[in-house]
KOLTOR-590925 format. One record per residue (C-alpha): y, z, x. Coordinates in steps of 0.02 Angstrom, whole numbers, plus 50000, padded with zeros to 5 digits. Each point is the difference from the previous one (the first is absolute). Layout:
BEGIN
YZX/...
//
This chain:
BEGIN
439175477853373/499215017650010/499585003150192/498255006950054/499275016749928/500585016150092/498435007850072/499785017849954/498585010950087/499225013049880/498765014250087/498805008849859/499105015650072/498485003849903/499345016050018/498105004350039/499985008349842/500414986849908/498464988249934/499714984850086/500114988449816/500384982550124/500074998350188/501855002350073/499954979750051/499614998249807/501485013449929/501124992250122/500074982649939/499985004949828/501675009550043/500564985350087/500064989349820/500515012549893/501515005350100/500264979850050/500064998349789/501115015049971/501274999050129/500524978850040/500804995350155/499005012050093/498255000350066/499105013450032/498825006050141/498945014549973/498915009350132/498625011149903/499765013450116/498685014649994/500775017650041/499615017349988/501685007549926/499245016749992/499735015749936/500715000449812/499865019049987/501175001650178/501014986050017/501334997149837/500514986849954/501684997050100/498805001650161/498904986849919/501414990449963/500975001750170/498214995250106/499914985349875/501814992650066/499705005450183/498394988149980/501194985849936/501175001950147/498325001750118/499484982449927/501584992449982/500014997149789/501344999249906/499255010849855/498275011249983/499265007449870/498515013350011/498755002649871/498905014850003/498745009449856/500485016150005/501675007149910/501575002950099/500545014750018/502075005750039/500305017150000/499355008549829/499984981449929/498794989149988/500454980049989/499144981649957/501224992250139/501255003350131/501244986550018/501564997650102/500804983450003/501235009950160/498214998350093/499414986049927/498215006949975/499225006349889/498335014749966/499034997749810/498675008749948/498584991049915/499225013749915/501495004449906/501014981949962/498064993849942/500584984450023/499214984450107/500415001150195/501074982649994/500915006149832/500295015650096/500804990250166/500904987049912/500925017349878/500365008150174/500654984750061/501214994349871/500555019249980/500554998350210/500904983249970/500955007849845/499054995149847/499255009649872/498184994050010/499735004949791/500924985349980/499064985450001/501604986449992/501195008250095/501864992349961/500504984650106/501265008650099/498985014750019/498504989250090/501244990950119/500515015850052/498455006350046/499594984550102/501415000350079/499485019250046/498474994350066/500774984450094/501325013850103/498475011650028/499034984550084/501414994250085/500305004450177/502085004350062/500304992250153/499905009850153/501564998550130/499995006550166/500955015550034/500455002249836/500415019349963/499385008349863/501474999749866/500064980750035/498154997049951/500135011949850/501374989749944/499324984350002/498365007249919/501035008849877/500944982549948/498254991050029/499005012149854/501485004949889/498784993749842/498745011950077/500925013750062/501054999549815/498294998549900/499185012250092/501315014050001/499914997549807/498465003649988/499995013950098/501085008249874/501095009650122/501025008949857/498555010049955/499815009050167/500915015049980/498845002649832/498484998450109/500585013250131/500125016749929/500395009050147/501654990850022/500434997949842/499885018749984/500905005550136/501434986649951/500035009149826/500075018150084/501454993350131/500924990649848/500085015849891/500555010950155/501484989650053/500564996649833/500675019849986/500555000450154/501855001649984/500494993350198/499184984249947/500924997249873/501595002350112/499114986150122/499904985949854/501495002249941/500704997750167/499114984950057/500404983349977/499084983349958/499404995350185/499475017850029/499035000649828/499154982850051/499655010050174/499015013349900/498964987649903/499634988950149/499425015250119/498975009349848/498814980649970/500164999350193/499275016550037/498785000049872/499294979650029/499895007550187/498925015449966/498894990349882/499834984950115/499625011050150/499185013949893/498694988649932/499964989650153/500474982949910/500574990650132/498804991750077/499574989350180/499104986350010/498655000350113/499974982050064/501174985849986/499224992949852/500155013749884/501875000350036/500994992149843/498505006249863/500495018550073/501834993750031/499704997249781/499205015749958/501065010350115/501764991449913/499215001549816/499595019550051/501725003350053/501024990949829/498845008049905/500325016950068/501764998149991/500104993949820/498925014249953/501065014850083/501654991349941/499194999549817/499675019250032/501875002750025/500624990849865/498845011549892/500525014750086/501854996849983/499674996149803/499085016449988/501485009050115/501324990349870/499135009149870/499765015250081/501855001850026/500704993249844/499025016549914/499855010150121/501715000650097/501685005149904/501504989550012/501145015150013/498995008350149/499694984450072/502064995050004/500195018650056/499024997950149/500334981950035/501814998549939/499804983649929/499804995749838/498065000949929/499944981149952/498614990449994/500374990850154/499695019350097/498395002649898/499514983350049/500355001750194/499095017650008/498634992449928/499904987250102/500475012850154/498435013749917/498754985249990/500074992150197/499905017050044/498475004449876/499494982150062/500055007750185/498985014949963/498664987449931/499784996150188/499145020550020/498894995549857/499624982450084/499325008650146/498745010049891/499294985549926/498164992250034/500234984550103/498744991049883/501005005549847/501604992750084/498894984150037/499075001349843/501865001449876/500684984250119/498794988650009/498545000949864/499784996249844/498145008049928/499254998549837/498415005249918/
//
């Protein structure tokens, strides 16, 4: 026998530029259905809330979208969604929504998606619970899984007293894993380095530097497996910690009962940032393996090494060239825009 529906607390923010086409009691229970229809075993609560977001021409859309989930944690829902009129704006772009499932909230413009205000919701909604909201019968498996995203974002962990930190985040960890999994997929982590050109370009200029440098070459042919593993582990290390701190993604919460959804975010932030650094040094030791297949000669290289130029020696400076270009990543990380960093990790726009 299927137990008793999940409750699931939605908050819409409508903005005062937004026309008032049915009163917020009205818009809420019409929600209520539709989501009841789409999504079974769960029922949904929605709060209909009037808000002034505001000012489209100063605030972009990451502040929007940022004041939008510090609302949600204010009023204790599990997801929000704002609408406003006017088009959102990030940085020389200009978007119909701003969603990120690592937040679970959500900023669309009416004026651009054109589209009906509970259309608009309900898309926001299924894109934060995994689902693309163009399809109309989303696959079996794929709807259970984004009830069951919902169901970990409505339930609460249990609190224990005197329970350190590393405890709790385990238990939330092990709790969410269909959440934290789902939403670290869709935040698309291996793209990050793309997304930051100021570290990606100063990886690129340290890469090409180190790979002529002759007393480097000396140092990977010398070192061993563990010390090679040492490299790659310090250069993500470094680099997750100047982003995380950079960009100020850790977070606190600032009561008790925001504790496991910032516990989520703040767990989904870090994987994510670690996936996408280690992602950058795999590509930077493929471009390094390149780099020094052409660029390096086996007879200097056995000169100045004294071992043999085998692939296995290409392969370890490589790997040797791209922690270290992966390191100097970390200078370029520190140049970066915290709302770019922010922006790259968590959101996913469109026009």
């Amino acid at each position: 026998m299927r137990g008793p529906a999940v409750a699931v607390r939605l908050g819409v923010l409508l903005a005062t530029d937004v026309p008032e086409a049915a009163s917020p009691a009205d818009i809420a229970a019409r929600l209520s259905a539709g989501l009841d229809a789409a999504y079974p075993g769960l029922a949904w609560e929605v709060d209909v809330v009037r808000e002034e977001l505001g000012v489209a021409e100063e605030d972009e859309s990451l502040d929007l979208l940022e004041f939008t989930r510090d609302r949600m944690l204010d009023q204790d829902w599990d997801l929000a969604v704002a609408l406003c009129d006017e088009p959102l704006r990030q940085g020389k772009h200009t978007l119909g929504r701003q969603v990120s499932p690592a937040h679970a909230a959500a900023v669309v413009s009416l004026g651009i998606a054109d589209t009906d205000p509970l259309d608009s919701v309900q898309a926001a909604v299924a894109r934060i619970l995994g689902l693309d909201p163009d399809d109309s019968r989303p696959a079996a498996a794929h709807l259970r899984g984004a009830v069951h995203t919902a169901r970990q974002l409505a339930t609460d962990v249990e609190e224990r007293v005197g329970e350190n930190e590393v405890a709790y985040g385990w238990r939330v960890a092990t709790s969410n894993l269909r959440l934290l999994l789902g939403t670290v997929r869709a935040n698309r982590p291996w793209t990050l380095a793309a997304s930051l050109s100021r570290s990606l370009s100063a990886a690129l200029a340290t890469g090409a530097l180190t790979l002529i440098t002759t007393d480097l070459w000396l140092l990977s042919a010398e070192y061993n497996g563990l010390q090679m593993a040492l490299v790659g582990a310090v250069a993500v290390a470094s680099v997750t910690v100047a982003l995380v701190v950079g960009a100020d993604l850790w977070e606190k919460p600032r009561r008790r009962g925001e504790r496991e959804q910032v516990m989520v975010f703040n767990l989904a932030a870090l994987v994510s940032v670690v996936i996408g650094v280690a992602a950058l040094y795999v590509a930077l030791t493929a471009a390094a393996l390149a780099g020094s297949l052409l660029l390096v000669d086996p007879e200097v290289f056995g000169t100045v090494t004294g071992e043999p130029a085998e692939f296995t020696e290409y392969l370890k400076l490589a790997w040797f060239v791209g922690g270290l270009a992966t390191i100097g990543s970390a200078l370029g990380a520190g140049l970066e825009e915290d709302d770019d960093v922010r922006a790259a990790i968590f959101t996913r726009g469109s026009s």
